[in-house]
Backbone and ligand atoms as CSV (ligand in chain L), in Angstrom:
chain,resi,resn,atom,element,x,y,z
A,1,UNK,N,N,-27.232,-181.692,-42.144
A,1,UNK,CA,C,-26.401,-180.583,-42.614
A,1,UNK,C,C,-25.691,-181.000,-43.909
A,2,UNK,N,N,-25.886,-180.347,-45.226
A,2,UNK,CA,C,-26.023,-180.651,-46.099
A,2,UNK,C,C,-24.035,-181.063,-46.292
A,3,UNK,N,N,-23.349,-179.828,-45.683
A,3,UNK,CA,C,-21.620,-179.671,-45.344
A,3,UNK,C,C,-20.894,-181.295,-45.058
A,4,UNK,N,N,-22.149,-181.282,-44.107
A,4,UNK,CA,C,-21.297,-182.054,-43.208
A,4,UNK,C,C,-21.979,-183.694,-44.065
A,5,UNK,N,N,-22.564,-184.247,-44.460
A,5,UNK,CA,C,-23.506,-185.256,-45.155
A,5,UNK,C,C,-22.420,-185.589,-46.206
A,6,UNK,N,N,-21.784,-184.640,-47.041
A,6,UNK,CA,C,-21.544,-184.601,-47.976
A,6,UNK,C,C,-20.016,-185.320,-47.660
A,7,UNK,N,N,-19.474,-185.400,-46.276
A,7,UNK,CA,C,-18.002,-185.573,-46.099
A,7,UNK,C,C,-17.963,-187.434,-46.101
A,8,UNK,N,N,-19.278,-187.993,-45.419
A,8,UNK,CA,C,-19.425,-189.046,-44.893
A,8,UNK,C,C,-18.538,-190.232,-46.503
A,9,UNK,N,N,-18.548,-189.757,-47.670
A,9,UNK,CA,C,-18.214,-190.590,-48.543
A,9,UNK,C,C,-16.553,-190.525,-48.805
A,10,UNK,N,N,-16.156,-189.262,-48.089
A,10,UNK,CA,C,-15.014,-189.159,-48.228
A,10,UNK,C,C,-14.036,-189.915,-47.571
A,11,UNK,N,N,-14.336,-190.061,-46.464
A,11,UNK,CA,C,-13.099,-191.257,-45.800
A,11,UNK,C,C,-11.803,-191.008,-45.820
A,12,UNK,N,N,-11.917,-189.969,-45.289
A,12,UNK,CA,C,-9.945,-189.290,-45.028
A,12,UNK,C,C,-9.962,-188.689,-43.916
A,13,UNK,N,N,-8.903,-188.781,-43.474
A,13,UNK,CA,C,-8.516,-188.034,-42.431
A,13,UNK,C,C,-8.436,-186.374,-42.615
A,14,UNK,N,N,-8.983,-186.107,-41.303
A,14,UNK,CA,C,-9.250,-184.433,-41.753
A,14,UNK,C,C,-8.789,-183.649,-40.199
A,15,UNK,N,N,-7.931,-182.752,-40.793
A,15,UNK,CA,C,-7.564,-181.588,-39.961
A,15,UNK,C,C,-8.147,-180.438,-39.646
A,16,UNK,N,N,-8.087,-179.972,-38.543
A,16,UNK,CA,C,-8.842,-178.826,-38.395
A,16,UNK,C,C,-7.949,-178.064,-37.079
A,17,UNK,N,N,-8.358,-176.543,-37.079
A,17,UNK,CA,C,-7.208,-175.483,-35.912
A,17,UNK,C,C,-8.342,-174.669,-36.120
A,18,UNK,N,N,-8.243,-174.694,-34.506
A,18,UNK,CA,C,-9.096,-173.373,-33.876
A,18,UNK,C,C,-8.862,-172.511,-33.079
A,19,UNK,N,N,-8.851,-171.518,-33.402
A,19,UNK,CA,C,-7.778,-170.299,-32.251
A,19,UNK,C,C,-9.324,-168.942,-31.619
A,20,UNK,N,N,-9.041,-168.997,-30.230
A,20,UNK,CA,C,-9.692,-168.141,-29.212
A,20,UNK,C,C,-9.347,-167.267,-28.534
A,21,UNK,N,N,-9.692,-166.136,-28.013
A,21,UNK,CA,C,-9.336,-165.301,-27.293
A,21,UNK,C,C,-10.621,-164.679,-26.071
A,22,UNK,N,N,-10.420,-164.796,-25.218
A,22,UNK,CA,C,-11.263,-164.003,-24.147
A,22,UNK,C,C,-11.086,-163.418,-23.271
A,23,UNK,N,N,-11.613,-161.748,-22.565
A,23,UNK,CA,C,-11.017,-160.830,-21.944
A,23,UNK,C,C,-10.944,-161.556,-20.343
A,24,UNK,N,N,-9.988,-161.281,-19.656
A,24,UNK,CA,C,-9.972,-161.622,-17.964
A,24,UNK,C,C,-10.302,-160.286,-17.342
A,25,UNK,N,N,-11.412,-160.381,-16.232
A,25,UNK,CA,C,-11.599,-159.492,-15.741
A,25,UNK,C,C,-12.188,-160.004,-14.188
A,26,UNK,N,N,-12.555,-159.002,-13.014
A,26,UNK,CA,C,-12.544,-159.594,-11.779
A,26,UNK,C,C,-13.706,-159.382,-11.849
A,27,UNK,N,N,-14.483,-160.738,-10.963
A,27,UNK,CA,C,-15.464,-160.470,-10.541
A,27,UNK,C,C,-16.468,-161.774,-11.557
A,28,UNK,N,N,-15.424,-162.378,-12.225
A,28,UNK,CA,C,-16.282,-163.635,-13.421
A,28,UNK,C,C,-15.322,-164.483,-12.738
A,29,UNK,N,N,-16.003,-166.114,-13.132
A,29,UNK,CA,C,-15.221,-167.545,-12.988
A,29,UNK,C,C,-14.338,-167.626,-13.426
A,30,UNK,N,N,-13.257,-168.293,-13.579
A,30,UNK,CA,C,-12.356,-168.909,-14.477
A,30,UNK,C,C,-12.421,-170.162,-14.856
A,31,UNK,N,N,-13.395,-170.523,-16.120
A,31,UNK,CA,C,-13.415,-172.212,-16.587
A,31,UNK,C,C,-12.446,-172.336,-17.817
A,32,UNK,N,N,-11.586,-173.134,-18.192
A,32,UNK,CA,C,-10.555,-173.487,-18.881
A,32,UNK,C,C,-10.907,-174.787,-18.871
A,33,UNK,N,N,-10.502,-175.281,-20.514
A,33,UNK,CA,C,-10.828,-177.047,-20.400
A,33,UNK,C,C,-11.664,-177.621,-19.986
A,34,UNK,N,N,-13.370,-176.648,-19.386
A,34,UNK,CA,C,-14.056,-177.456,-18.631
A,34,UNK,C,C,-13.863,-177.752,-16.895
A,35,UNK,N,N,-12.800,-177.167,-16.581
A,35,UNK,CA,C,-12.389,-176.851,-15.120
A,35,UNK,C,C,-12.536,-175.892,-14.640
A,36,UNK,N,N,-13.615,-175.372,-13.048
A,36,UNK,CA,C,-13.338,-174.037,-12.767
A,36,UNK,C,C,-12.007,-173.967,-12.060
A,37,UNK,N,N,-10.966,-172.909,-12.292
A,37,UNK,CA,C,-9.728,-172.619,-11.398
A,37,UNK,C,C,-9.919,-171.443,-10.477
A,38,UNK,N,N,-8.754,-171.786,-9.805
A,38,UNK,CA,C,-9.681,-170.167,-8.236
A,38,UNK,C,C,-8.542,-169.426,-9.172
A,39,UNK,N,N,-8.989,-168.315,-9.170
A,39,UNK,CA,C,-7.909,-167.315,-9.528
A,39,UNK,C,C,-8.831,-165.589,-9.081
A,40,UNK,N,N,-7.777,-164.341,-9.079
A,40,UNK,CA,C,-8.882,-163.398,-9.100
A,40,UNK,C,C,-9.678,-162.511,-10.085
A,41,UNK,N,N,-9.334,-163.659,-11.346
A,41,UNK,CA,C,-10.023,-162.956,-12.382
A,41,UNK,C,C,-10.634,-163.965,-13.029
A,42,UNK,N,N,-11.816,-163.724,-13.920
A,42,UNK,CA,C,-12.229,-164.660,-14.705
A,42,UNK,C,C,-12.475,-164.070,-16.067
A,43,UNK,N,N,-12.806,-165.160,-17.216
A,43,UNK,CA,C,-12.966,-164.765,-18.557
A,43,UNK,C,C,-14.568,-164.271,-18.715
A,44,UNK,N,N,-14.522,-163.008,-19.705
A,44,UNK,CA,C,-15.710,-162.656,-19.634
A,44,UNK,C,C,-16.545,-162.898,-21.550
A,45,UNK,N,N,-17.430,-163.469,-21.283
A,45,UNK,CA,C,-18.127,-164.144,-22.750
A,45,UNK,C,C,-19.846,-163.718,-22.273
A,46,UNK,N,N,-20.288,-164.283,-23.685
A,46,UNK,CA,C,-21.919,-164.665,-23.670
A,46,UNK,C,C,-22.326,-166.023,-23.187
A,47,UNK,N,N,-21.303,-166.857,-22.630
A,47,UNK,CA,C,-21.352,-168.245,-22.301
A,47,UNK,C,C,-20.528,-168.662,-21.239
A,48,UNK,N,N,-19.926,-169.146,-20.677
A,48,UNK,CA,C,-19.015,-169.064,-19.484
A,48,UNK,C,C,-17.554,-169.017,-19.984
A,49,UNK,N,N,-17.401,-168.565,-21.050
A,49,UNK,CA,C,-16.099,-167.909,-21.312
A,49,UNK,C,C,-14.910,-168.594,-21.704
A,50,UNK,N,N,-15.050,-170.165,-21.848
A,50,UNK,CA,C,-14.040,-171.276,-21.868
A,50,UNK,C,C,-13.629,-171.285,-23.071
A,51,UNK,N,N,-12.329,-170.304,-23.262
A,51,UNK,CA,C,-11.758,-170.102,-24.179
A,51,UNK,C,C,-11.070,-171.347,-24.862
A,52,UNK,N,N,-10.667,-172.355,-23.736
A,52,UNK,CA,C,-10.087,-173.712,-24.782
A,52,UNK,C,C,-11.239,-174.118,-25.138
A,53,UNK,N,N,-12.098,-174.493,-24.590
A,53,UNK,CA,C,-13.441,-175.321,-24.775
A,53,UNK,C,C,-13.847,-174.308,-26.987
A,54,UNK,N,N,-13.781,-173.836,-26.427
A,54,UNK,CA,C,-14.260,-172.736,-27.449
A,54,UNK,C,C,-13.207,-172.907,-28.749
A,55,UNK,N,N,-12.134,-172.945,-28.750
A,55,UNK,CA,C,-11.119,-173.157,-29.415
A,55,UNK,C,C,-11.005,-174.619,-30.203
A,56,UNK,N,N,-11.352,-175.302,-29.144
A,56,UNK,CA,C,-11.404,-176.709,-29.683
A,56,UNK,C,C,-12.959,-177.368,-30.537
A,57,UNK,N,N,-14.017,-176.538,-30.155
A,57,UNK,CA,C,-15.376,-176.100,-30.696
A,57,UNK,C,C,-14.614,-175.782,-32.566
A,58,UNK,N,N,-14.152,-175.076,-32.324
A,58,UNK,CA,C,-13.657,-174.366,-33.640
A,58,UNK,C,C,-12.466,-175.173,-34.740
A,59,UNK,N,N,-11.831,-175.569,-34.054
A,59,UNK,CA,C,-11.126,-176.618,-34.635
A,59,UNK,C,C,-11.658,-177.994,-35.045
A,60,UNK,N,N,-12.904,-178.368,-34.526
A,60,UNK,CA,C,-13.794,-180.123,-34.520
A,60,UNK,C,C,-14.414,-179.378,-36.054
A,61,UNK,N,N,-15.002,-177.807,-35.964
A,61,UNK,CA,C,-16.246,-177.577,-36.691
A,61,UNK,C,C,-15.331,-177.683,-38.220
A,62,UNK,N,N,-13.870,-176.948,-38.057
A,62,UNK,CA,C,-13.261,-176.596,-39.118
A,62,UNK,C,C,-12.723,-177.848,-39.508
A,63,UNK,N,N,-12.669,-179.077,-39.034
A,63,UNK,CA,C,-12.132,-180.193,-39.512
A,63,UNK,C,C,-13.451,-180.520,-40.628
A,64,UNK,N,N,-14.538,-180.753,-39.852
A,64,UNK,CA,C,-15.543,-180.893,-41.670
A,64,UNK,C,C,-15.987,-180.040,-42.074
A,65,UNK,N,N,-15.485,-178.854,-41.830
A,65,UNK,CA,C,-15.858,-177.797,-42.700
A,65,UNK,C,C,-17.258,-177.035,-42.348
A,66,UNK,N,N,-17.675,-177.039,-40.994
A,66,UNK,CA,C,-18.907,-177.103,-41.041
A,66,UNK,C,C,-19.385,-175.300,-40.080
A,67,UNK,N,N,-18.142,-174.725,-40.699
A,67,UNK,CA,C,-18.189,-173.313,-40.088
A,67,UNK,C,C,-17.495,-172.907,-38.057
A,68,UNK,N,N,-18.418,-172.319,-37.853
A,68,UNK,CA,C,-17.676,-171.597,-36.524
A,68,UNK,C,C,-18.691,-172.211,-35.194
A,69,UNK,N,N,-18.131,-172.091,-34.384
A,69,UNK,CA,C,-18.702,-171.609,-33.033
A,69,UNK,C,C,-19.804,-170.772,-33.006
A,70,UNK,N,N,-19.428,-169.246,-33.138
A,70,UNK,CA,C,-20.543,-168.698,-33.730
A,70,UNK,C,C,-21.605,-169.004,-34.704
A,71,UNK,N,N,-21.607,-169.587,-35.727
A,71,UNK,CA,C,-22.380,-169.956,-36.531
A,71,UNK,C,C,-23.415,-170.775,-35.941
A,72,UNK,N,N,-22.858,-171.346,-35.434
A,72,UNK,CA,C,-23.961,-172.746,-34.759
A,72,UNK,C,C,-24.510,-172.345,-33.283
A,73,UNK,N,N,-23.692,-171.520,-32.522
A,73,UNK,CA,C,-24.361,-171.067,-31.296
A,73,UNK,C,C,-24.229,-169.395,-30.850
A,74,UNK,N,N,-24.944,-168.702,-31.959
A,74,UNK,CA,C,-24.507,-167.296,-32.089
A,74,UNK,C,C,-24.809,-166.508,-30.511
A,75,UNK,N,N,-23.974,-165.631,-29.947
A,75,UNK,CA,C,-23.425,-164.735,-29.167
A,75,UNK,C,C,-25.054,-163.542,-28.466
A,76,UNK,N,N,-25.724,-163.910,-29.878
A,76,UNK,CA,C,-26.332,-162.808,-29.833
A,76,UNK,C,C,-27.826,-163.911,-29.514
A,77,UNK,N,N,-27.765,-165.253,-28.999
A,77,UNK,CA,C,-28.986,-165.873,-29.185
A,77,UNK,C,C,-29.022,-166.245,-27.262
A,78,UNK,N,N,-30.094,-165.421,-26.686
A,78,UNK,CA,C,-30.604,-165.601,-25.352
A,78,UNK,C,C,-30.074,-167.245,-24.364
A,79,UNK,N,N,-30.408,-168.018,-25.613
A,79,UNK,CA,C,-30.607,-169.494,-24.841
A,79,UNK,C,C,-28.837,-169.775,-24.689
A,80,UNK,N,N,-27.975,-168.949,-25.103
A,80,UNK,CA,C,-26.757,-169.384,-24.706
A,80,UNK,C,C,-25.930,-168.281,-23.956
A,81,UNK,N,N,-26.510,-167.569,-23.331
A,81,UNK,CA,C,-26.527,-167.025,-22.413
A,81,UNK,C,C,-25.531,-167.533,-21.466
A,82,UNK,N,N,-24.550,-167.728,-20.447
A,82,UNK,CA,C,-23.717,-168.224,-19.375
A,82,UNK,C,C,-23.818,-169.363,-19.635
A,83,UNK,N,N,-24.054,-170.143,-20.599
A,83,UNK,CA,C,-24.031,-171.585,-21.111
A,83,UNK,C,C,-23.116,-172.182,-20.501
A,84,UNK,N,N,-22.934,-173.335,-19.822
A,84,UNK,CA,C,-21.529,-174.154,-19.178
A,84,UNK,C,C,-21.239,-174.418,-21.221
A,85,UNK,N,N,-19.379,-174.336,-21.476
A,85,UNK,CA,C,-19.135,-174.888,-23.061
A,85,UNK,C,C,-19.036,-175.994,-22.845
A,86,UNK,N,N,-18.925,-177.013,-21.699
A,86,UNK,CA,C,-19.005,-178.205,-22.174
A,86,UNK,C,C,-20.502,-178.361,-22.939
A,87,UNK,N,N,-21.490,-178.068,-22.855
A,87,UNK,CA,C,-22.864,-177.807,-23.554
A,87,UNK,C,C,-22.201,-178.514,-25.031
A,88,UNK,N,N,-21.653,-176.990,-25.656
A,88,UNK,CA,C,-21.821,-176.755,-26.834
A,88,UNK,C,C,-20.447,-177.842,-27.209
A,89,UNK,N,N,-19.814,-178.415,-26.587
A,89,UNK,CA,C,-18.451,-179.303,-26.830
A,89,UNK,C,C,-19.263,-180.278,-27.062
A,90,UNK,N,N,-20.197,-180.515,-26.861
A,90,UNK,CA,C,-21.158,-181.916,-26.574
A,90,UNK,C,C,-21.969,-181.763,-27.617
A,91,UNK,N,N,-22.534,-181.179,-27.945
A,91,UNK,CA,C,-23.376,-180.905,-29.426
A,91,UNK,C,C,-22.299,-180.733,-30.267
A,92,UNK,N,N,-21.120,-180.356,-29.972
A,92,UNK,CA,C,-19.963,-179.911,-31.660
A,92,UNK,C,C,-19.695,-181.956,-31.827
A,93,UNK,N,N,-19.736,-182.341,-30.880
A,93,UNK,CA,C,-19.255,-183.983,-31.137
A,93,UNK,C,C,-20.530,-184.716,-31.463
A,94,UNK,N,N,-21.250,-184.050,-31.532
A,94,UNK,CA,C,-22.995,-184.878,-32.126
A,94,UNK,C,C,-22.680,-184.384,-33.753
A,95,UNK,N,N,-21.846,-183.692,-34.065
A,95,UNK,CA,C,-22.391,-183.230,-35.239
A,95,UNK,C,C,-21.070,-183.319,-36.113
A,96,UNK,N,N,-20.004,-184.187,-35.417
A,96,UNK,CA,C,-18.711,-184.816,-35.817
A,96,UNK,C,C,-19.272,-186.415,-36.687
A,97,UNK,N,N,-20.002,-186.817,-35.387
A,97,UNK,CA,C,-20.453,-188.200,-35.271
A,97,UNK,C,C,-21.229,-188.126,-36.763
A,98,UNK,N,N,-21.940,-187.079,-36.980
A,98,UNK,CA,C,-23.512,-187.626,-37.899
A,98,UNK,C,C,-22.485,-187.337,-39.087
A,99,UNK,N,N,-21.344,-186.461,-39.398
A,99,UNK,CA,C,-20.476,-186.422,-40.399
A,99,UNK,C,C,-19.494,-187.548,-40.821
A,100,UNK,N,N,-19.681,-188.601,-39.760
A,100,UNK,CA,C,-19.313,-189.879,-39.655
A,100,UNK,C,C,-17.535,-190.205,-39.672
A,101,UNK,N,N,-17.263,-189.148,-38.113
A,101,UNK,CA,C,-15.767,-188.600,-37.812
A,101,UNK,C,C,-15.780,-188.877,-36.343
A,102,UNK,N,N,-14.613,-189.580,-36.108
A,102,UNK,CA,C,-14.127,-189.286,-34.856
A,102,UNK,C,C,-13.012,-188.729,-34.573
A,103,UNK,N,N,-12.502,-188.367,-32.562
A,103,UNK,CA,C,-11.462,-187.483,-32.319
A,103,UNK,C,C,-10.480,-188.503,-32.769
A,104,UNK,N,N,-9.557,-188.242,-33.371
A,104,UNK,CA,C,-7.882,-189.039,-33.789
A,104,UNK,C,C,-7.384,-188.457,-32.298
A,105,UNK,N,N,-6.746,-187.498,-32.247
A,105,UNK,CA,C,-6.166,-186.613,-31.501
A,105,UNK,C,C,-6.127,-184.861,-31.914
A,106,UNK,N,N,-5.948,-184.324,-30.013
A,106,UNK,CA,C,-6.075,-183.006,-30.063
A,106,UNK,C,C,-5.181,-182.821,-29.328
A,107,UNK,N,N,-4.354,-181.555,-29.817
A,107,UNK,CA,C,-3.219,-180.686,-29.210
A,107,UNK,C,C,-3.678,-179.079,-28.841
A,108,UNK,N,N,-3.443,-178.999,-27.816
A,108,UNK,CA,C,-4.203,-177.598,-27.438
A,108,UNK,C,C,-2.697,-176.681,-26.755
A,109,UNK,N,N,-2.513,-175.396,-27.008
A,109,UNK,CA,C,-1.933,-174.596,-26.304
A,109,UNK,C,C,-2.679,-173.427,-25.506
A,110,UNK,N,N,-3.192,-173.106,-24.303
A,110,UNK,CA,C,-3.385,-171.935,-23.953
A,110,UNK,C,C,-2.258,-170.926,-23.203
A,111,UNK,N,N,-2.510,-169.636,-24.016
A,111,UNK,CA,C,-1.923,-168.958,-23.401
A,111,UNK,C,C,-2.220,-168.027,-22.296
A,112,UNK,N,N,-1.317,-167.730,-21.362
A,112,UNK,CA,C,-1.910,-167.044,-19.763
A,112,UNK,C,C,-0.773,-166.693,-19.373
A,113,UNK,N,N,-0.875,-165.600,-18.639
A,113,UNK,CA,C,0.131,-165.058,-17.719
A,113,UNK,C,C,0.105,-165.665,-16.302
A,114,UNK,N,N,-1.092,-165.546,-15.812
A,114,UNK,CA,C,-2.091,-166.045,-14.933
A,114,UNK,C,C,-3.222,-166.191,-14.601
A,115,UNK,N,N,-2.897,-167.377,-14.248
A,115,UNK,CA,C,-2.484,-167.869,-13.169
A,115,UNK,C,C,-1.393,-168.785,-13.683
A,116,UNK,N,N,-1.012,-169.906,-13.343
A,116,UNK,CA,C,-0.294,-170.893,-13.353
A,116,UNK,C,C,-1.240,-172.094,-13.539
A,117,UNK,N,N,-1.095,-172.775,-15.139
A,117,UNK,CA,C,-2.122,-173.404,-15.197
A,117,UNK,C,C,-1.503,-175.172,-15.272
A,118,UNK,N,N,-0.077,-174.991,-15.113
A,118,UNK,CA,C,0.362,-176.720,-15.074
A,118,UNK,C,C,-0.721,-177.761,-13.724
A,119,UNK,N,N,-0.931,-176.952,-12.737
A,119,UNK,CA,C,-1.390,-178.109,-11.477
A,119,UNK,C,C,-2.456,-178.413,-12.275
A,120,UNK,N,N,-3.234,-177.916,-13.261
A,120,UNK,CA,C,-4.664,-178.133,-13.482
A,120,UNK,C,C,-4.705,-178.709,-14.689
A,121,UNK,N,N,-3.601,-178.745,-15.683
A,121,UNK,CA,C,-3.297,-179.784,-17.016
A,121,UNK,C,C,-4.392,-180.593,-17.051
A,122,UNK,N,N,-4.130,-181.405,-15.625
A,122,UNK,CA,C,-4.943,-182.835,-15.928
A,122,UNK,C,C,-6.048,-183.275,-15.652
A,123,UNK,N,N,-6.546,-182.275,-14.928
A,123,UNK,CA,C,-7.655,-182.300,-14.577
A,123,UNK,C,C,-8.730,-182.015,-16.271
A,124,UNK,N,N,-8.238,-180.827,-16.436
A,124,UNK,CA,C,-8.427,-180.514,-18.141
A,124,UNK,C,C,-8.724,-181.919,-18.773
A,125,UNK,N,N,-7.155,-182.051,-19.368
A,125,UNK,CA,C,-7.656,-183.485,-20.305
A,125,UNK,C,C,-8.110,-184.670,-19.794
A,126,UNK,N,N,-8.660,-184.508,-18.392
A,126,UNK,CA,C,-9.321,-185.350,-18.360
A,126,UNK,C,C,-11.224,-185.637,-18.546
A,127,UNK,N,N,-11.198,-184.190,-18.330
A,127,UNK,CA,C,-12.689,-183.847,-18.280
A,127,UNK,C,C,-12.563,-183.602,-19.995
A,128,UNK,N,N,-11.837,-183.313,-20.856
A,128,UNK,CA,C,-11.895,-182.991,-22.000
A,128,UNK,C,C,-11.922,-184.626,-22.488
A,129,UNK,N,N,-11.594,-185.287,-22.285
A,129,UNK,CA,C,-10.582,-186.824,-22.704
A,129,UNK,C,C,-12.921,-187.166,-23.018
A,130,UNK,N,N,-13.407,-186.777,-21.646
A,130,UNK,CA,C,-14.775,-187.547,-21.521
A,130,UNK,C,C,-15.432,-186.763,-22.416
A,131,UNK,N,N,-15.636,-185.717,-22.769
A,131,UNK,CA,C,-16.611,-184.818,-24.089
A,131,UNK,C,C,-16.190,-185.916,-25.184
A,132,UNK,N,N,-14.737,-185.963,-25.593
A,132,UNK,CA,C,-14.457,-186.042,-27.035
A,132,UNK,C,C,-14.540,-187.535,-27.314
A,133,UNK,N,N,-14.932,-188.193,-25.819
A,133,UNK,CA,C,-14.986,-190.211,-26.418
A,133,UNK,C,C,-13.950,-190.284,-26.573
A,134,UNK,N,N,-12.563,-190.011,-26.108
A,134,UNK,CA,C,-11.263,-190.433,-26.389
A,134,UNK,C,C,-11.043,-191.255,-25.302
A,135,UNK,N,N,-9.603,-191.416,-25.377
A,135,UNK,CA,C,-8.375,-191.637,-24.621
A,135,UNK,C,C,-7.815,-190.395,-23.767
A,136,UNK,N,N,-7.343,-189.893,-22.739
A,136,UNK,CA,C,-6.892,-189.186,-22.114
A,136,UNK,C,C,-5.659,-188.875,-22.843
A,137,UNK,N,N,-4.725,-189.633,-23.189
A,137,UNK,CA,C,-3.885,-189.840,-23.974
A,137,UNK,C,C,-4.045,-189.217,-25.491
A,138,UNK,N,N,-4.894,-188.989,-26.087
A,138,UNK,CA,C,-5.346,-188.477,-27.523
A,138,UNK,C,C,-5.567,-186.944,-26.771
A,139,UNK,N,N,-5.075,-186.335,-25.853
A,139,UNK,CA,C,-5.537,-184.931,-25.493
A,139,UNK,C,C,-4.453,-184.573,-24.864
A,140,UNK,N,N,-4.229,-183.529,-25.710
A,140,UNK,CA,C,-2.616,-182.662,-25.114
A,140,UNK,C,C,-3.232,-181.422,-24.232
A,141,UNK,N,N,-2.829,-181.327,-23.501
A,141,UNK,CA,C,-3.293,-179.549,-23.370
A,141,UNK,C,C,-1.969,-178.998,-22.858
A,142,UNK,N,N,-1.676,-177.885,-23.341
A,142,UNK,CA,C,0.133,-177.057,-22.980
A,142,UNK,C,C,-0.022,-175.720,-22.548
A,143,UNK,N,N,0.576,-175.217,-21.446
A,143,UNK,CA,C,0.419,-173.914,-21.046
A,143,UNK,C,C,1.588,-173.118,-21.328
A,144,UNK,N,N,1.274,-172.179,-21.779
A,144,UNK,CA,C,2.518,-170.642,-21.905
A,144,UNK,C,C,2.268,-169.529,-21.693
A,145,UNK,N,N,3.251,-168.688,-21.130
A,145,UNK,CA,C,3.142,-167.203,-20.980
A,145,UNK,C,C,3.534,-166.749,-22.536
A,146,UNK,N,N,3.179,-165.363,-22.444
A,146,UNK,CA,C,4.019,-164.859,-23.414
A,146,UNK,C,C,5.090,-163.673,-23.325
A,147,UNK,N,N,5.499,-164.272,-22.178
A,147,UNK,CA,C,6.620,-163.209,-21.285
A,147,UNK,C,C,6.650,-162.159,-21.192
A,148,UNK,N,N,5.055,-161.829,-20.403
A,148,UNK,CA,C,5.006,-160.319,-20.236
A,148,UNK,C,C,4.558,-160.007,-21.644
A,149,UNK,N,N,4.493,-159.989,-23.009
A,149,UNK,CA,C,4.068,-159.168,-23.971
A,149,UNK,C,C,2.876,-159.268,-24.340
A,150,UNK,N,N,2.145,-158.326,-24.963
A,150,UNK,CA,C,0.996,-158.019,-25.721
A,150,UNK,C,C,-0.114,-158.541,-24.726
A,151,UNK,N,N,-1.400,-158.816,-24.963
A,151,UNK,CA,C,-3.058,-158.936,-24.178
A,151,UNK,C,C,-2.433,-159.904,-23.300
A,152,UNK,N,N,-2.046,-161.382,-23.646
A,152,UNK,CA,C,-1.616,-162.452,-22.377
A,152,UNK,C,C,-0.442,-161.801,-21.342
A,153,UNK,N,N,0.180,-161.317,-22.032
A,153,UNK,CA,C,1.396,-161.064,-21.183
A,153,UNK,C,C,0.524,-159.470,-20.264
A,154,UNK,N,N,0.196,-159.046,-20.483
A,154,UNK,CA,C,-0.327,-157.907,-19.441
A,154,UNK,C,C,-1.786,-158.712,-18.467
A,155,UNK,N,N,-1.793,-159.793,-19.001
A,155,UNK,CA,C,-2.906,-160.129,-18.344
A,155,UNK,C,C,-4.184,-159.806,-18.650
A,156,UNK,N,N,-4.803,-158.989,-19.772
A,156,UNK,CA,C,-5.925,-158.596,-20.304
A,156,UNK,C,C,-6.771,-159.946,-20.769
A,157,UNK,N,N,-5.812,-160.774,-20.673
A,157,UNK,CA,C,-7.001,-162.521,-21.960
A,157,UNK,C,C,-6.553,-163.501,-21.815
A,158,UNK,N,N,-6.939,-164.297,-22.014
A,158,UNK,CA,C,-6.415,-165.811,-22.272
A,158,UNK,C,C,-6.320,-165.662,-23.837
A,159,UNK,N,N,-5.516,-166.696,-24.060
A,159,UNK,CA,C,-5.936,-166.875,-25.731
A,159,UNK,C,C,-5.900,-168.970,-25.806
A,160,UNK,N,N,-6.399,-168.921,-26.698
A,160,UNK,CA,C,-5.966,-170.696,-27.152
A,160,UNK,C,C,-6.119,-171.366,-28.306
A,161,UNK,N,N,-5.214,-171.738,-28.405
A,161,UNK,CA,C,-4.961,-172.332,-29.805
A,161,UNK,C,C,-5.083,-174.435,-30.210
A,162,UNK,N,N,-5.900,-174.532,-30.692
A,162,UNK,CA,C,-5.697,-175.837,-30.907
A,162,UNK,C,C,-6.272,-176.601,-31.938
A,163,UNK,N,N,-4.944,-177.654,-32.617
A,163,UNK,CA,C,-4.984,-178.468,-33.720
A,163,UNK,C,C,-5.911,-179.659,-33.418
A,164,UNK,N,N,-6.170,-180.537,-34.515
A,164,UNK,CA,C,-6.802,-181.828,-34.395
A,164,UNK,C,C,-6.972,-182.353,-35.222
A,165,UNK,N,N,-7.118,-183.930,-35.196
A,165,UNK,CA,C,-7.456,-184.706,-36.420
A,165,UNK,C,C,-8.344,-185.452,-36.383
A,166,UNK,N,N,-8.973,-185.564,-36.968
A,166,UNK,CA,C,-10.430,-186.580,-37.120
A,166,UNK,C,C,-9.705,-187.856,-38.236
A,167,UNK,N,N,-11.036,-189.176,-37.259
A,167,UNK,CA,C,-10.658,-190.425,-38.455
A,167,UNK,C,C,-12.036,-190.468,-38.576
A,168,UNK,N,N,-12.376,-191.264,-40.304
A,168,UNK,CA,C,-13.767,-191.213,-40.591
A,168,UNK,C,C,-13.944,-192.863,-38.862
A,169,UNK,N,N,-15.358,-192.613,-38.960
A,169,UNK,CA,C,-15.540,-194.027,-37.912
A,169,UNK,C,C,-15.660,-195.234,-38.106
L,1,MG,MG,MG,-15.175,-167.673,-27.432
């Protein structure tokens, strides 16, 4: 990838933020972080819906510049279909590596009304900690309502937001 080839001489530290949103509805899973949670609704996607997973997809790609989520695993392409995102978390870090970047650290916020996502924090960064070749410790993940207002607060979505930094390797 011509984007990403081109970074390998640069040797700086590089930032990147990726922000997600996906509808909750009954009758789908709920995977977050790579964890299924019981709840009675789940997120509904072209892939299993893992709005952090997805978020943090977007933030690795935007650290070298190397476009979207979509771009690389478009919505509209059969073979990604109910995809588990650890999949595509696992190919976004093949294509960190060949840009010759690793995870520094990641800070993630999702937002939810519900369920209640503190019991499951750690389970998260921990299954996240193993995609990204980190430290458990190099992986934040933070939960918030948005007190009742707008899509999270009525319960219509998740949303998630998350920063990161890459070191060359
Ligand atoms: Mg998505």
């Amino acid at each position: 990838m011509a984007y990403a080839t081109s970074l390998t001489n640069m040797k700086t530290i590089r930032i990147g933020y990726g922000f997600d949103v996906h509808r909750l509805s009954e009758g789908y899973p709920l995977y977050l972080g790579g964890v299924l949670i019981e709840h009675s609704k789940g997120l509904v996607g072209h892939s299993d819906a893992d709005v952090l997973i997805h978020a943090i997809c977007d933030a690795l790609l935007g650290a070298i510049a190397a476009g979207d989520i979509g771009s690389h695993f478009p919505p509209t392409d059969e073979q990604y279909r109910g995809i588990d995102s650890k999949i595509l978390l696992a190919k976004v870090m093949e294509l960190i590596s060949q840009a010759g970047y690793q995870l520094g650290n990641l800070d993630a916020t999702v937002a939810a009304e519900a369920p209640k996502l503190r019991p499951h924090i750690d389970r998260m960064r921990s299954c996240l900690a193993e995609l990204l070749q980190t430290d458990i410790a190099n992986v934040s993940v933070k939960a918030t309502t948005t007190e009742g207002l707008g899509y999270t607060g009525r319960g219509e979505g998740v949303a998630a937001y998350v920063s990161v930094l890459l070191f060359p390797l």
